[in-house]
DRENDO-1510 file (C-alpha; in Angstrom, 1 decimal, always signed):
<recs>
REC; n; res; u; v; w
REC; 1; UNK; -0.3; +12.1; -4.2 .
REC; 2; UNK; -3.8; +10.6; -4.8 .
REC; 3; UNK; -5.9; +10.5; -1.8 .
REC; 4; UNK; -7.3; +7.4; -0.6 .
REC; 5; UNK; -11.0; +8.1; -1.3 .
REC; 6; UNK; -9.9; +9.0; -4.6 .
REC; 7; UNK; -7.8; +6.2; -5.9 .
REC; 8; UNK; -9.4; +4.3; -8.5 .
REC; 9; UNK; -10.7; +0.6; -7.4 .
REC; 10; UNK; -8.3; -2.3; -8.4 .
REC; 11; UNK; -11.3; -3.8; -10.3 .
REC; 12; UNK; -12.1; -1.2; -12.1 .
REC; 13; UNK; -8.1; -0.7; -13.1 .
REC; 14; UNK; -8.2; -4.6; -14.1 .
REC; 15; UNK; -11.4; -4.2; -16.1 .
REC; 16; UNK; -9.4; -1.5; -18.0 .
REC; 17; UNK; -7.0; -3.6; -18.5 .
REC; 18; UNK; -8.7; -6.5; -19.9 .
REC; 19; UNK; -10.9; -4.3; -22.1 .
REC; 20; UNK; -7.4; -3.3; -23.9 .
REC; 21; UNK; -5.9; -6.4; -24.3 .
REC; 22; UNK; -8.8; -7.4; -26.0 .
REC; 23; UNK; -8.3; -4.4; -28.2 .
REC; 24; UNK; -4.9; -5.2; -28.3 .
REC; 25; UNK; -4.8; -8.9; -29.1 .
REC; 26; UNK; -7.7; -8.5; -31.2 .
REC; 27; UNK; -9.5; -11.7; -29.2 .
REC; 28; UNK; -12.9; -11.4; -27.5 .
REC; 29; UNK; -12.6; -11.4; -24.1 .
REC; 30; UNK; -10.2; -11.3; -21.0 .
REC; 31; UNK; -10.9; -11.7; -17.2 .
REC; 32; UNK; -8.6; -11.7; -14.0 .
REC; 33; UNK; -9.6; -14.7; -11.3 .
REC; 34; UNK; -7.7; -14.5; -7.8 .
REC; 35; UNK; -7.1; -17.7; -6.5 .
REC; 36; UNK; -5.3; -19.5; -3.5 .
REC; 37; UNK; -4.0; -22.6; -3.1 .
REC; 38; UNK; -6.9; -23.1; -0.4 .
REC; 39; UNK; -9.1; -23.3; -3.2 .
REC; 40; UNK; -10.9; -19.8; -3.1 .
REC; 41; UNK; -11.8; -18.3; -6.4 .
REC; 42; UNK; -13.1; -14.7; -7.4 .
REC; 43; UNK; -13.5; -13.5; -10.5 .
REC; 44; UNK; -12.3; -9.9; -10.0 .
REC; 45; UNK; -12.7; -8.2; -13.0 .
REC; 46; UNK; -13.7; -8.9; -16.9 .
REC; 47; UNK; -13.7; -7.0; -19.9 .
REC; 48; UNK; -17.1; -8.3; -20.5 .
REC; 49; UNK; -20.1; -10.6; -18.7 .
REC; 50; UNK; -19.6; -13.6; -21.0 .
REC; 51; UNK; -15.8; -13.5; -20.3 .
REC; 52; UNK; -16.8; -13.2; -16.7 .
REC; 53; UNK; -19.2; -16.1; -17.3 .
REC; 54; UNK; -16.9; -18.5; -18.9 .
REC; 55; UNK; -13.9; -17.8; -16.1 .
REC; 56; UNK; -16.7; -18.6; -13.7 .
REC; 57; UNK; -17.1; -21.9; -15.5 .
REC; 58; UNK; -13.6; -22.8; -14.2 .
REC; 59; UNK; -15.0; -21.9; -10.4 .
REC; 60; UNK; -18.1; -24.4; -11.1 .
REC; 61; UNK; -16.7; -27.3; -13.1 .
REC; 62; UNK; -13.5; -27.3; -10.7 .
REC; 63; UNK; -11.1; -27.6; -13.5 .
REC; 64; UNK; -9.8; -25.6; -17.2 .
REC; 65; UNK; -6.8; -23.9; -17.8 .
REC; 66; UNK; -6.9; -21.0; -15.3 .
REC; 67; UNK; -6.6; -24.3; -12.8 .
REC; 68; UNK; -3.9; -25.8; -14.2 .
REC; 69; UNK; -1.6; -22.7; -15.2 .
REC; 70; UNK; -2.0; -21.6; -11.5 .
REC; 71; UNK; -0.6; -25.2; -10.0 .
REC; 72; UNK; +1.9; -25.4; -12.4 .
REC; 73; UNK; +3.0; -21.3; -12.3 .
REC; 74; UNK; +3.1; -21.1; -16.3 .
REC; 75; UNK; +0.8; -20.4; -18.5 .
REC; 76; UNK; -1.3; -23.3; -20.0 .
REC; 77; UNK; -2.5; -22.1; -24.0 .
REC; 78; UNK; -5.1; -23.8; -25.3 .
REC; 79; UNK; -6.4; -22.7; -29.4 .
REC; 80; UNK; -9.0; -25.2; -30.0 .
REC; 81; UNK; -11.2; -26.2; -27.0 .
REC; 82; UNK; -12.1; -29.0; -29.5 .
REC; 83; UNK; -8.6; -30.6; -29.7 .
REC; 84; UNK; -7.7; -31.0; -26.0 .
REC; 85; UNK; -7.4; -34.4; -24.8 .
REC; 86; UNK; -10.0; -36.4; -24.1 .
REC; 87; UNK; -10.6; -35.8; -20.9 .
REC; 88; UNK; -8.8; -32.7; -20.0 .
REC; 89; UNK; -11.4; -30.2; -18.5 .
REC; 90; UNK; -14.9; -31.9; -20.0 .
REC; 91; UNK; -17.1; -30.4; -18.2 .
REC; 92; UNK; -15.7; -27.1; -18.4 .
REC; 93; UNK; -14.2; -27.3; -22.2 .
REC; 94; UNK; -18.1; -28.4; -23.3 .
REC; 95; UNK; -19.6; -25.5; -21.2 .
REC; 96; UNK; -16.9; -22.8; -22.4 .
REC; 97; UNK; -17.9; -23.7; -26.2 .
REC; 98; UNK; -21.1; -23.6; -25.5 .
REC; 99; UNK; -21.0; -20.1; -24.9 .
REC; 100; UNK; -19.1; -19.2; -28.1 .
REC; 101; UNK; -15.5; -19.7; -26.5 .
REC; 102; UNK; -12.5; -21.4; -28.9 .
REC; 103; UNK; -9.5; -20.6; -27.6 .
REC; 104; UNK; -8.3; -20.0; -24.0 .
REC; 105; UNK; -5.2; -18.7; -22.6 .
REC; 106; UNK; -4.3; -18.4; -19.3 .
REC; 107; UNK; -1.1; -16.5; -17.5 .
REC; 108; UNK; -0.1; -16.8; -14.0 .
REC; 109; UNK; -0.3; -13.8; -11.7 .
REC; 110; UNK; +3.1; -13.9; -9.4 .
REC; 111; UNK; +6.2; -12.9; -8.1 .
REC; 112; UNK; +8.5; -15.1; -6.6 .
REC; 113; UNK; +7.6; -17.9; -5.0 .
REC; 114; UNK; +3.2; -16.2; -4.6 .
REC; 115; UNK; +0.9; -16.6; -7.4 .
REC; 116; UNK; -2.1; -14.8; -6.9 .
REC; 117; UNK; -4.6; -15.7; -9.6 .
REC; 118; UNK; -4.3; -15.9; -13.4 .
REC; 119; UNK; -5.3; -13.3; -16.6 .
REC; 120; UNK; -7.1; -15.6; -18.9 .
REC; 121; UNK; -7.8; -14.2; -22.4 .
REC; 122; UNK; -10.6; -15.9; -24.6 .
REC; 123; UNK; -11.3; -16.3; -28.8 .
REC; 124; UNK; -14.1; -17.1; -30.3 .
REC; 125; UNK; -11.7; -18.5; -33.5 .
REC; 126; UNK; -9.1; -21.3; -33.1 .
REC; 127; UNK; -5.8; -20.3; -33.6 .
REC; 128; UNK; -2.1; -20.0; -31.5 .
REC; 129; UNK; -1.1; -16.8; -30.3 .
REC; 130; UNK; +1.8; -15.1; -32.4 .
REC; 131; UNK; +5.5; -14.7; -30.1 .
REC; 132; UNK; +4.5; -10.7; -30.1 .
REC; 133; UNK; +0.4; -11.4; -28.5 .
REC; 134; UNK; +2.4; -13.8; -25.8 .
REC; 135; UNK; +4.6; -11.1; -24.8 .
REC; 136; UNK; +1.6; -8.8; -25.0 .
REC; 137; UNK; -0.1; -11.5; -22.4 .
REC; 138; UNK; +2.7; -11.3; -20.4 .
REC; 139; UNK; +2.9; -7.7; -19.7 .
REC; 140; UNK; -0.7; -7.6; -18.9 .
REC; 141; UNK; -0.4; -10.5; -16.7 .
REC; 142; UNK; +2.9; -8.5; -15.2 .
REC; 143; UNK; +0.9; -5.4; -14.9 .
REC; 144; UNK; -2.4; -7.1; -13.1 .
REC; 145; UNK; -0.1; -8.3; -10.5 .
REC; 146; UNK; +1.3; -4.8; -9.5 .
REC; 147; UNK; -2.3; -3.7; -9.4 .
REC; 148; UNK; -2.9; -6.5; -7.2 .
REC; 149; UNK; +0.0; -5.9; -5.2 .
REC; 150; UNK; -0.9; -2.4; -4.3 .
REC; 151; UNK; -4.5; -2.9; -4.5 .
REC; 152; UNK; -4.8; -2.3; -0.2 .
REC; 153; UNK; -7.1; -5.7; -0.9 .
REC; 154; UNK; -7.7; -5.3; +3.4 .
REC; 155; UNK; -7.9; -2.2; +4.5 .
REC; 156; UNK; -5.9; -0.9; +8.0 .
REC; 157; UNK; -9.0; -1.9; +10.4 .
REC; 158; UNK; -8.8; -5.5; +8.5 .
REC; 159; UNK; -11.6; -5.0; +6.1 .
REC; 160; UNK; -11.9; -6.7; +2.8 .
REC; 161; UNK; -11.9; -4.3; +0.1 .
REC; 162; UNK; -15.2; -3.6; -1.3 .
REC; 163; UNK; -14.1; -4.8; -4.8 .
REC; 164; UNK; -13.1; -7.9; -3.4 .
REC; 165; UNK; -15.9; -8.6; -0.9 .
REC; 166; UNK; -18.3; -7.9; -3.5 .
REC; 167; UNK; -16.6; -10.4; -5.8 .
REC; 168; UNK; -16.4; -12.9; -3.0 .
REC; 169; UNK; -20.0; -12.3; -1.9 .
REC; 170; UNK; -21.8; -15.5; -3.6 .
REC; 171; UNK; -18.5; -17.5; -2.6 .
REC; 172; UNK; -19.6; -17.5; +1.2 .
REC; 173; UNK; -23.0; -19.4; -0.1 .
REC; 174; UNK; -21.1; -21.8; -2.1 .
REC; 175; UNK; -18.9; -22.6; +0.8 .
REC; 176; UNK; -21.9; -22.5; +3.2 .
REC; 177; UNK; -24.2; -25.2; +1.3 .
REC; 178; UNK; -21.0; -27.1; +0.7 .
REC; 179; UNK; -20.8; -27.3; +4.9 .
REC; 180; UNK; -24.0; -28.1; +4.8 .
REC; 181; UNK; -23.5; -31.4; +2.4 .
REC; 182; UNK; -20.9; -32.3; +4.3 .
REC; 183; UNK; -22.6; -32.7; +7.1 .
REC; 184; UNK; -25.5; -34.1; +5.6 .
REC; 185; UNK; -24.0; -37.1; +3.2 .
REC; 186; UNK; -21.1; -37.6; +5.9 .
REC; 187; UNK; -18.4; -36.8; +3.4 .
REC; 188; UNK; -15.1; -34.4; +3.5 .
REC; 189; UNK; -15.7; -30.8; +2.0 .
REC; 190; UNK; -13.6; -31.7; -1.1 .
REC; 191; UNK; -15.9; -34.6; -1.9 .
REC; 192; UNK; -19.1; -32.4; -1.4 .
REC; 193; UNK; -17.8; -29.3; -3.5 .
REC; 194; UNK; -16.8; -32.3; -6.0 .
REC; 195; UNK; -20.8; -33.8; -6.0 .
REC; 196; UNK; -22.4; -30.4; -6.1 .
REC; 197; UNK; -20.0; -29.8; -9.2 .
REC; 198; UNK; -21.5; -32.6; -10.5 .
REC; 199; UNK; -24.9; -32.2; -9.8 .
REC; 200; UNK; -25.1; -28.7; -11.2 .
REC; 201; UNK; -23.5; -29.8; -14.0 .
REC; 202; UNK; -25.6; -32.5; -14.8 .
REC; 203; UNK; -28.7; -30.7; -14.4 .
REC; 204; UNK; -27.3; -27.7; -16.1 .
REC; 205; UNK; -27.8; -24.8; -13.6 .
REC; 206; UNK; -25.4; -22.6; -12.0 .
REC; 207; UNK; -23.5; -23.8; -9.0 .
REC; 208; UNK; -24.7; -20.8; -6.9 .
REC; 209; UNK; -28.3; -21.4; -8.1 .
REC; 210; UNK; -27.3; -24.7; -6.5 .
REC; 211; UNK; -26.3; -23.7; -3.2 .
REC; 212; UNK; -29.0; -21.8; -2.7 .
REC; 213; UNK; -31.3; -24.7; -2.6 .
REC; 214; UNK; -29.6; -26.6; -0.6 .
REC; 215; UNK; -29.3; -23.5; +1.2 .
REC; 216; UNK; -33.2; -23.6; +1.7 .
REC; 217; UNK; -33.1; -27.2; +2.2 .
REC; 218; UNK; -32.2; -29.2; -1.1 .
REC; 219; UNK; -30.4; -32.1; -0.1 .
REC; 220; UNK; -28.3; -33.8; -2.9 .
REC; 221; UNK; -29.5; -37.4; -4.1 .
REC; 222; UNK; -26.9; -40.3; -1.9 .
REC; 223; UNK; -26.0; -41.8; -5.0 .
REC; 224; UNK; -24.7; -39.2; -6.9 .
</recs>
């Protein structure tokens, strides 16, 4: 039996596990994102940092196909980021191919009734998945969940696992400037997360580079 202080970190076993099913549906990237239908978002692992970039994306622009495959508990496949309909995901399907991305493919994390995040796998090409890279998918997405699931993601004394608090880490300043613009424009926290998406977006910086300023005392234009 492996002792605790041995056992290998859940992120590190889902970054192994994204690097080979890149390998293994010859595509260029794959990341897992935890998610909760309160909205919180971490991307936990990658098999590389423009796959953790682009799953990121779906955190700042508030919408893709990791969003949607996790409401609807199915995965959503999209080949060409250029053919989606017009206006499914723009900010994030503009963003995402800026960085080099085609395709995107995302597969639900759950069992049961829980769904716990989604395995998105990324192309740089357009093009469907063949029948055998779906099933391939969906034995990964199978297998991240048991890791998940007996990832000990709080710990006995009710500590966050240090994979997941560091993965969670620039969440809490997201969350804190978004209370902060709440307060400060007088609307609800979904309507300030929803204008600092757009503001970010529309200045084209990073939503945590965001938060930060209005951290230090940025406060967002009324009108926007």
């Amino acid at each position: 039996m492996t002792a605790p202080g041995d056992r290998v970190g859940f992120a590190d076993q889902l970054q192994h596990l994204c690097r080979t099913l890149t390998t293994d549906l010859v595509v260029s990237g794959a990341a897992v994102n935890l998610m909760s239908t309160a909205g919180s978002e971490a991307v936990l692992a990658a098999s590389d940092e423009r796959s953790r970039h682009v799953d990121e994306l779906q955190f700042s622009t508030g919408e893709g196909p990791c969003h949607d495959a996790f409401a609807a508990r199915r995965p959503v496949l999209t080949p060409d980021l250029r053919a989606v309909n017009h206006g499914r995901w723009p900010a994030y399907a503009s963003a995402a191919r800026e960085s080099g991305v085609i395709g995107v493919f995302a597969f639900p994390l759950g069992v049961g009734a829980v769904t716990l995040g989604v395995l998105d796998v990324y192309a740089d090409l357009p093009g469907s998945l063949s029948e055998k890279q779906v099933a391939t998918a969906l034995t990964s997405a199978h297998r991240a969940t048991e890791i998940l699931l007996d990832g000990h993601l709080v710990s006995a004394e009710g500590r966050l696992d240090t994979d997941l608090s560091t993965a969670l880490e620039h969440r809490v300043e997201i969350y804190q400037a978004q209370g902060m613009v709440t307060v400060d424009l007088g609307v609800d926290p979904a309507e300030a997360l929803a204008r600092m998406r757009a503001h970010a977006f529309g200045n084209e910086i990073p939503l945590i580079d965001l938060a930060r300023d209005i951290i230090s005392g940025f406060v967002l234009p009324v009108d926007e």
